[in-house]
Structure formats: structure tokens, C-alpha cells
C-alpha positions, 0 to 999 in steps of 0.5 A, spaced: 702 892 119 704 887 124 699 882 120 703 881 115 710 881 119 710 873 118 712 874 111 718 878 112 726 875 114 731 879 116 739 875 116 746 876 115 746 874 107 752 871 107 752 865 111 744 865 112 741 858 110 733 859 111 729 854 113 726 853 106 728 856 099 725 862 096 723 862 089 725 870 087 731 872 091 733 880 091 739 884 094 744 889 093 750 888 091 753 894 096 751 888 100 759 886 100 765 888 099 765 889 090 771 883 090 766 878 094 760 879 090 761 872 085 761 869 091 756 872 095 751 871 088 755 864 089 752 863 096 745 866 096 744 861 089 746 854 093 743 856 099 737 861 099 735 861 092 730 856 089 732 851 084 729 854 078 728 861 082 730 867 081 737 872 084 735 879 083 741 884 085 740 891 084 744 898 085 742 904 087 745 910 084 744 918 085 741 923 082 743 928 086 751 927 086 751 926 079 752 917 080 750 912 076 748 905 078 754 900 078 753 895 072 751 889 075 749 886 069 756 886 068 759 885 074 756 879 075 757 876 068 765 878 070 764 874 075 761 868 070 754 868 071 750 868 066 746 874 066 738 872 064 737 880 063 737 887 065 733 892 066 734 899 069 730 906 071 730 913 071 733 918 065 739 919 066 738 912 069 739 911 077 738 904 078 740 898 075 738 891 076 740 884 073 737 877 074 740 871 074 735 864 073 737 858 078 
């Protein structure tokens, strides 16, 4: 769908600074290093984040290796953001997703 290749970006999301800032943000949090997600939240909410927009990080665990997802939610609250909220999916829960409001 070629049509619709405008409304992608692809970039390193660390030191990315996009040309304008975007309303509802979504990553990884296996995107970095487990010590480095303060920051990188820290960093993609100053630069990449609309003010009064959304961070979304997600985690991905496995069903078939027995995994649960990380708890972000918590990672990030341990990091001293403040956790808008959570959701997670499947039984037993194979993702996770936390959101923080900027």
C-alpha cells in the first residue's frame, strides 16, 4: 500500500527530533538497554511527544516459552513517571501496556 508510505517514519528513537511532534507516541520497551528506559521515556516525551499527548510502551511476552510480559507499568512508575494506566492481553497475559499523559 505504497498509498499510504507518507504516514509512516522510521528513525532511531533515541536521539530522534522529528519535524513535528505527534499526539500518540508507541515503543517497546526492549527498544533499549532495562537501565536506559527512564531515559529513553524521558527523551521521547521532550522531543517526539505532543504536549498533552500520549507515550505508549508496550512488552511482548511468550506464550510458547512460558514468558510473561515485563511490568511496565512498574518499570516505569520505578523510573518516576506517573503511570496514566494499563492494560494487558491474553490468559495468561502475553502483553502489557502502560501510558504515560504529556
Amino acid at each position: 500500500m505504497p498509498e499510504f508510505a507518507g504516514n509512516f517514519l522510521v528513525a532511531n528513537g533515541w536521539d530522534w527530533r522529528p519535524d513535528r511532534r505527534f499526539r500518540y507516541v508507541y515503543t517497546l520497551w526492549d527498544c533499549v538497554p532495562p537501565d536506559y528506559l527512564g531515559e529513553y521515556a524521558a527523551r521521547l516525551l521532550a522531543n517526539v511527544v505532543s504536549p498533552g499527548g500520549r507515550l505508549i510502551v508496550g512488552a511482548y511476552g511468550s506464550r510458547s516459552r512460558g514468558e510473561a510480559p515485563a511490568p511496565i507499568g512498574d518499570l516505569l512508575a520505578s523510573h518516576g513517571f506517573t503511570v496514566a494506566g494499563t492494560s494487558s492481553g491474553g490468559e495468561p497475559p502475553v502483553t502489557a501496556f502502560a501510558w504515560i499523559d504529556n
